[in-house]
KOLDOTI-881715 format. One line per 5 residues: their letters; for each residue x, y, z of C-alpha. Coordinates in steps of 0.02 Angstrom, whole numbers, plus 50000, padded with zeros to 5 digits. Example, Ala and Ser with C-alpha at 12.3 -4.5 7.8 and 13.67 -1.06 7.14 Angstrom:
! residues 2
as = 50615/49775/50390 | 50684/49947/50357
This chain:
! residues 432
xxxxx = 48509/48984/49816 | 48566/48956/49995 | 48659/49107/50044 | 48776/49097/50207 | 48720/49136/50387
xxxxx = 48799/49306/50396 | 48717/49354/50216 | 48537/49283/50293 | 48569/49417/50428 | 48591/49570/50350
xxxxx = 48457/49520/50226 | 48342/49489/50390 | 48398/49662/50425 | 48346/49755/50237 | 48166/49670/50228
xxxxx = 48130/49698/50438 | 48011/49815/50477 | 47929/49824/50293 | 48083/49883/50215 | 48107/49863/50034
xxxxx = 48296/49893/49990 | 48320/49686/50003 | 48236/49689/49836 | 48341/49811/49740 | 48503/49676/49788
xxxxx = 48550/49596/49651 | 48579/49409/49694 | 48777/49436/49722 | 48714/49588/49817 | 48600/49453/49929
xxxxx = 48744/49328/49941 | 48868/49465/50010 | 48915/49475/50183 | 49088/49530/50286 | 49161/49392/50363
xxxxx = 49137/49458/50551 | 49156/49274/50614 | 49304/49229/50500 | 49504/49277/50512 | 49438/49461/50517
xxxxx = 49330/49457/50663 | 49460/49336/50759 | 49571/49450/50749 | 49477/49578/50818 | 49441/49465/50966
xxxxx = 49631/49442/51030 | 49684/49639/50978 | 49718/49655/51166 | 49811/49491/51186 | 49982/49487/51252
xxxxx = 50020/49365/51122 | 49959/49391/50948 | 49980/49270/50834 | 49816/49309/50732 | 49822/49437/50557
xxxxx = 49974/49428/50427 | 50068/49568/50472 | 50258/49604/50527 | 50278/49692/50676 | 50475/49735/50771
xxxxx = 50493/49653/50918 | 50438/49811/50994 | 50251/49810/50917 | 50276/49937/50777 | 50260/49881/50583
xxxxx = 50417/49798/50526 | 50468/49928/50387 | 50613/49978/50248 | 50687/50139/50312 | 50715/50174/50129
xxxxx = 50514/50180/50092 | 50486/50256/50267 | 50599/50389/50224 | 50522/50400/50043 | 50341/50437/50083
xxxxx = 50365/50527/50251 | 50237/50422/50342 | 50200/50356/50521 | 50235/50172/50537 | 50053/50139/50564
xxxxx = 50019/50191/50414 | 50105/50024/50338 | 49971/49921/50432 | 49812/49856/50335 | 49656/49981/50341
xxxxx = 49497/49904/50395 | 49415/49842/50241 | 49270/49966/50298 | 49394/50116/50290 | 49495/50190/50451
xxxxx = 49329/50260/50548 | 49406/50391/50611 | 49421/50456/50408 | 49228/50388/50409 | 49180/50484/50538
xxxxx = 49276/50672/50458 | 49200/50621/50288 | 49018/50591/50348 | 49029/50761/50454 | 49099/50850/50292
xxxxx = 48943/50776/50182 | 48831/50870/50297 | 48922/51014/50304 | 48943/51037/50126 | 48737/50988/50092
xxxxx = 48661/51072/50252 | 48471/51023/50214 | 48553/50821/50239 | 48561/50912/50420 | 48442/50792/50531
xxxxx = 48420/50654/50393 | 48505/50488/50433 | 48628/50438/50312 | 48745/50297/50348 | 48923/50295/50394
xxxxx = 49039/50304/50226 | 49109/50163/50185 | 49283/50186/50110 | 49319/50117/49916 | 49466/50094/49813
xxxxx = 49412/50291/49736 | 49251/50303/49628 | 49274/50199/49514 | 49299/50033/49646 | 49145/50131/49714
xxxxx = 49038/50094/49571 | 49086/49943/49534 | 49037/49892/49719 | 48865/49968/49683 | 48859/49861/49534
xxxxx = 48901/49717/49625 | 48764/49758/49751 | 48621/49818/49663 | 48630/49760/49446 | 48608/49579/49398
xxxxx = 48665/49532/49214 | 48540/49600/49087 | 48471/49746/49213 | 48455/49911/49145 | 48556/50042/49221
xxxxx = 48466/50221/49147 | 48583/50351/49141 | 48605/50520/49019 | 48658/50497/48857 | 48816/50598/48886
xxxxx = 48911/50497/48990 | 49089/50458/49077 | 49149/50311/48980 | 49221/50184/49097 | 49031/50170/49150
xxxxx = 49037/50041/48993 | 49169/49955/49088 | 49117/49940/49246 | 48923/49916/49206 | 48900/49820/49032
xxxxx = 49088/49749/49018 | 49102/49682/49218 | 48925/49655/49267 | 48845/49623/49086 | 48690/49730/49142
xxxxx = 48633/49850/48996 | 48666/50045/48963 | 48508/50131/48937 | 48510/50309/48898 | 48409/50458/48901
xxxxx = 48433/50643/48796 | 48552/50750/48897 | 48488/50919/48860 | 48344/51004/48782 | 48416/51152/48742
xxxxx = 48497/51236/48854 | 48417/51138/49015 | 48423/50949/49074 | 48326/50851/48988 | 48194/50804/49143
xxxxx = 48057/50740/49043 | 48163/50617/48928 | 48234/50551/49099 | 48056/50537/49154 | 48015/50447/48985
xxxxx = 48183/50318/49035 | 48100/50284/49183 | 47945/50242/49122 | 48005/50132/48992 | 48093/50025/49086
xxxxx = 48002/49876/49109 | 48061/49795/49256 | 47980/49855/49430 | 48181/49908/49496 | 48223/50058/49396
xxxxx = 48420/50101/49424 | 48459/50250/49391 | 48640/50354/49364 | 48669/50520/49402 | 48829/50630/49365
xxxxx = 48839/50815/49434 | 48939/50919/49397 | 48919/50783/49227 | 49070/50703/49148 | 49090/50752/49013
xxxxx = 48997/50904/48980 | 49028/51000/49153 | 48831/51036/49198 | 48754/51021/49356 | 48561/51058/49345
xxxxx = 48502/51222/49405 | 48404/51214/49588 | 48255/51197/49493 | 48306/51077/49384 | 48359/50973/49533
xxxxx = 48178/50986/49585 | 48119/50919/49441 | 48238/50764/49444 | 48198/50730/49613 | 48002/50740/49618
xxxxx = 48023/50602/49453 | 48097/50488/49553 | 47971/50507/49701 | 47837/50494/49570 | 47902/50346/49511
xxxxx = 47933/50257/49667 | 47749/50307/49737 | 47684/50204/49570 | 47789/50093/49674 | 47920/50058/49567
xxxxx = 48087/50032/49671 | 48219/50174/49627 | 48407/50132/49647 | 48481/50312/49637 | 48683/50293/49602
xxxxx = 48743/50479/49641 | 48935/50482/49557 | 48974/50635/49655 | 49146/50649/49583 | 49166/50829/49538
xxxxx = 49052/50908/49691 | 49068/51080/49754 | 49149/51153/49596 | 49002/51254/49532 | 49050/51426/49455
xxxxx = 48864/51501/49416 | 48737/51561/49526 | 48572/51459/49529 | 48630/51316/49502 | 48601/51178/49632
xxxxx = 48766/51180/49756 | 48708/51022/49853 | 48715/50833/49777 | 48520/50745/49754 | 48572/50624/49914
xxxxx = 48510/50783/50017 | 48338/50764/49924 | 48319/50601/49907 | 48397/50536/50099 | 48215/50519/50170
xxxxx = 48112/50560/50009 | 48025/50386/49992 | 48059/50204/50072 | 48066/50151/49887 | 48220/50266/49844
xxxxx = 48376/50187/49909 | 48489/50335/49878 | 48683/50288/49859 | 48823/50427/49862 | 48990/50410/49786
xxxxx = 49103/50533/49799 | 49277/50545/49869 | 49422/50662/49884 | 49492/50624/49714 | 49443/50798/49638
xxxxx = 49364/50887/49789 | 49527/50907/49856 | 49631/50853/49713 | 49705/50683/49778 | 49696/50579/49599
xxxxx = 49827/50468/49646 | 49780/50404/49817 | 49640/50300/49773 | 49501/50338/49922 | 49317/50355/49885
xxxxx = 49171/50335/49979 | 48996/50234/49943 | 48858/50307/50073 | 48683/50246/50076 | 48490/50331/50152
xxxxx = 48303/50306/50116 | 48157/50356/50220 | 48132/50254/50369 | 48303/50162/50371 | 48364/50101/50535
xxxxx = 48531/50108/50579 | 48538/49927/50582 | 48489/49931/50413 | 48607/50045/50353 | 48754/49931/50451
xxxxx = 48686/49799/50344 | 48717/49879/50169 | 48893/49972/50252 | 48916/49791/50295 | 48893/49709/50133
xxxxx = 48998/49840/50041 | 49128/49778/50155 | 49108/49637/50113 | 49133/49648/49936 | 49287/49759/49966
xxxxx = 49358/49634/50064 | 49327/49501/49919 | 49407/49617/49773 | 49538/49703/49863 | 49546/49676/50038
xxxxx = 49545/49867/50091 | 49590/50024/50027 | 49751/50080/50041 | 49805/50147/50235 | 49924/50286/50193
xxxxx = 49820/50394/50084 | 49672/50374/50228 | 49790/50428/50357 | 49862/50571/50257 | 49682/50627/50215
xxxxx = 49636/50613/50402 | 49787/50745/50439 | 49743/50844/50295 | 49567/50865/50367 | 49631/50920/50533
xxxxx = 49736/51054/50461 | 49691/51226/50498 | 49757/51278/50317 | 49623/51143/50231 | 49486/51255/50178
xxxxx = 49599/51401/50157 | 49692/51308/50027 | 49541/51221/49964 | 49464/51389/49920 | 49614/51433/49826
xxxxx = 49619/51274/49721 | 49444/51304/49660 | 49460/51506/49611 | 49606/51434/49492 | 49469/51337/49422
xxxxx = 49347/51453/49421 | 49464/51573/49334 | 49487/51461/49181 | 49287/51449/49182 | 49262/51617/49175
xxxxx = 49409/51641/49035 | 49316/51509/48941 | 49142/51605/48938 | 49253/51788/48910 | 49331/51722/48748
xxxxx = 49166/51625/48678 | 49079/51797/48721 | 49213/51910/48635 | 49214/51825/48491 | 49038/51766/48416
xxxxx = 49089/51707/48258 | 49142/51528/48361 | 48977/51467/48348 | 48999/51464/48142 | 49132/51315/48174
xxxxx = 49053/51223/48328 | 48914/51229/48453 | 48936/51254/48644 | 48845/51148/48739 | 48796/51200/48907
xxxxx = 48920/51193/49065 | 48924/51276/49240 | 49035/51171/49322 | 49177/51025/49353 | 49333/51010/49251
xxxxx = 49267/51008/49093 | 49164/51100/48933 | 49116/51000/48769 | 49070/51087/48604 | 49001/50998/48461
xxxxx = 49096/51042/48273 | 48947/51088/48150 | 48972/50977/47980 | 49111/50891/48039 | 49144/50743/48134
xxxxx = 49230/50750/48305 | 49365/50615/48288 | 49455/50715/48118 | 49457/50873/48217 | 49548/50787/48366
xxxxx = 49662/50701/48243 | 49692/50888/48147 | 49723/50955/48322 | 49875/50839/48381 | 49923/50838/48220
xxxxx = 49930/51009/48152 | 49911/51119/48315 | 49993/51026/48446 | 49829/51016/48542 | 49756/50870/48619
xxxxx = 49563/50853/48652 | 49459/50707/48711 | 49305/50640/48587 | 49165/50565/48664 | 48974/50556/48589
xxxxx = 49030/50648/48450 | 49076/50808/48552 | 49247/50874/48574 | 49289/50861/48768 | 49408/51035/48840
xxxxx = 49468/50983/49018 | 49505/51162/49060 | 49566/51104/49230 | 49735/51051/49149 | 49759/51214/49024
xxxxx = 49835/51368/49098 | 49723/51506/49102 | 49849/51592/48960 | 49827/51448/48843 | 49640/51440/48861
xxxxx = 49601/51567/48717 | 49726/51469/48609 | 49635/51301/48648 | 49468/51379/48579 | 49559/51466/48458
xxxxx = 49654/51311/48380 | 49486/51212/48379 | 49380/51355/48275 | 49537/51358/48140 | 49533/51172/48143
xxxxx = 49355/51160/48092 | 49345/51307/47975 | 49493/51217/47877 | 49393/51070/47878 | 49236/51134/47827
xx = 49325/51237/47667 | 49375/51075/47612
């Protein structure tokens, strides 16, 4: 396959210098490139023109985005907020969120990391790492308790396969079945998913835990196996336990081994509990990389944002960029999370005052995120979440036969209720 000019170039760039990450592309992934030369980068050539006839925008006669007063008026925006967003993401919003990683994982402190590039939220995210790194029929390994759209966006749009690994032993991560995944996987890339705080089960592994995940993968790649790490970051920084890890893996595995190409996706969806305005970030590290080499993979997610969506939208990224700036943010952030926290901690009161839960359904473990699952003993999930629209005007999610509890959407009154309602639900069942 021939691949364009601009694709040979940033390919030149990830297999310089002995690097390995040009191997973990798939063969889209290879062929991907942002079209510097093209409308994009002429455009960027006459900004400064008097006369500038160039991208497909309306401007006034004075300069400023030709715009309905009415939708002006609506969102309560500046005008340049109509304009198109770079399809890398505004940099100045790069440039906040990058300083914000490493202040929220302070061991990334001295690692090189590259800029964030800015996605359509976490899911476009994914499916741009997809696109980048998973040709059809490749394995993605990931736990067997898992966020389903990952069907959709792995098996479903890239036709690469699902393979899973035990969730828990116990109480704990399961670190030596995803050791076992690993080592079954037959091909010499191993990609691997991780989800912390997990969707849909709420865990994030303990510090030691994290540890234990990380030194697999380093094992792994010193065999000299090639590790893709995907890090869906979605839920960070909502931990509610002590001793469990508080930073994402990307601060482990940044500069761990040149054969662990790390990749971060996270965003302010739920960190600061934007759902609807669609911004996520895809950030990429491994030992040794060069920042040329990190332009190159910032450069061919561009590329493939520009080729599914064009860019991400500009208001959101500009209201996020204000947001960041405000001297209320972390205030306010704080008090966002103790509501959270709260509910967590109502959660564990009620399944600790009353023991005799655990004769209609099993907890499984949870520290973290939006969410708690419990498994009904003798009885399978789906009839208890029918029985609980139906007869107690409660709905639940099923997923891997466990009954999913967002408590981030039930009032702290309600949450005794919620557990309440499911326990009489499955005792009725089981007297059946």
């Amino acid at each position: 396959m021939t691949f364009h000019p601009l694709a040979q170039a940033l390919n030149h760039e990830l297999s310089s210098e002995g690097c390995s990450i040009l191997n973990m592309l798939s063969k889209q992934g290879k062929a991907i490139f942002f079209p510097s030369k093209g409308i994009l980068g002429q455009g960027a050539e006459a900004k400064n023109a008097p006369i500038n006839a160039t991208i497909g925008t309306a401007l006034e006669d004075d300069g400023s985005p030709l715009t309905l007063t009415c939708v002006q008026d609506e969102i309560g925006t500046a005008k340049s907020s109509f304009l198109y967003a770079p399809s890398f993401g505004v940099e100045k919003l790069r440039e906040v969120w990058k300083s914000q990683i490493t202040k929220k994982n302070p061991s990334l402190q001295g690692k090189n990391f590259s800029l964030p590039v800015v996605t359509a939220a976490l899911t476009h995210g994914l499916s741009c790492a997809s696109y980048l790194f998973l040709d059809p029929e490749e394995e993605v390994i990931m736990p067997d308790l898992y966020w389903d759209n990952y069907e959709l966006i792995f098996e479903c749009g890239r036709n690469a396969k699902i393979s899973t690994f035990n969730t828990f032993n116990q109480n704990s991560f399961d670190v030596v079945a995803l050791k076992e995944a690993i080592s079954n996987c037959k091909s010499s890339k191993k990609t691997v998913l991780l989800n912390f705080p997990n969707n849909p089960t709420g865990y994030t592994p303990t510090e030691t835990e994290a540890k234990a995940i990380a030194q697999v993968l380093l094992e792994a790649a010193e065999s000299g196996d090639q590790i893709v790490a995907l890090l869906d970051d979605a839920y960070f920084g909502l931990v509610y336990e002590e001793g469990v890890y508080t930073e994402s893996l990307f601060s482990m595995l940044a500069d761990m081994h040149p054969n662990i190409l790390a990749v971060k996706l996270d965003g302010p969806t739920k960190e600061d509990y934007v759902w609807g305005f669609r911004v996520g970030f895809i950030s990429f590290a491994f030992k040794g990389a060069t920042e040329a080499q990190l332009k190159a993979l910032e450069a061919k997610s561009a590329g493939f944002i520009r080729a599914n969506i064009s860019n991400a939208p500009n208001p959101s990224q500009q209201a996020l960029i204000e947001a960041y700036t405000c001297d209320q943010y972390l205030k306010q952030k704080e008090q966002k999370y103790t509501v959270l926290k709260n509910r967590y901690e109502e959660i564990k009161k009620e399944l600790k005052a009353k023991p005799h839960y655990q004769n209609a359904f099993a907890v499984m473990p949870f520290n973290s995120g939006y969410f708690m699952c419990v498994r009904p003993i003798g009885i399978d999930a789906e009839s208890i979440r029918k029985d609980l629209l139906k007869d107690y005007g409660t709905g639940v999610i099923v997923c891997s036969g466990l009954i999913r509890l967002a408590f981030s959407s039930v009032p702290i009154h309600q949450i005794p209720l919620l557990l309440e309602n499911i326990y009489n639900a499955i005792v009725k069942r089981q007297n059946i």
